[in-house]
C-alpha positions, 0 to 999 in steps of 0.5 A, spaced: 585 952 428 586 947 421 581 948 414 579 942 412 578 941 405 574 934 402 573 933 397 571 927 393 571 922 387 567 916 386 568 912 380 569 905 377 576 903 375 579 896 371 585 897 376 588 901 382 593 905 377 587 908 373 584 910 379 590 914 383 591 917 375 583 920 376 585 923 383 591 926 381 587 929 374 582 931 379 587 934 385 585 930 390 591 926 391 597 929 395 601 928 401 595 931 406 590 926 403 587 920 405 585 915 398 581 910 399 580 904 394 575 899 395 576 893 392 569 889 389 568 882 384 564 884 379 559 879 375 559 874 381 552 873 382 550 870 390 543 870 394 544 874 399 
């Protein structure tokens, strides 16, 4: 049977570079890990 490590990080970035540096800092970026980067506009006011 496989340990599972999880980890998590959640942070807001101005590029997807800057966001992959912090979770390699953080040792949550390797061969095994799965990055997910969410992608949002800010200061886009709607109704919803």
């Amino acid at each position: 049977m496989e340990k599972q490590n999880f980890k998590s990080l959640f942070g807001i970035f101005d590029s997807r570079p800057k966001a992959i540096d912090c979770a390699k800092y953080n040792g949550l970026f390797s061969n095994n890990a799965k990055v997910v980067i969410e992608e949002v506009t800010l200061s886009i006011f709607a109704e919803i």
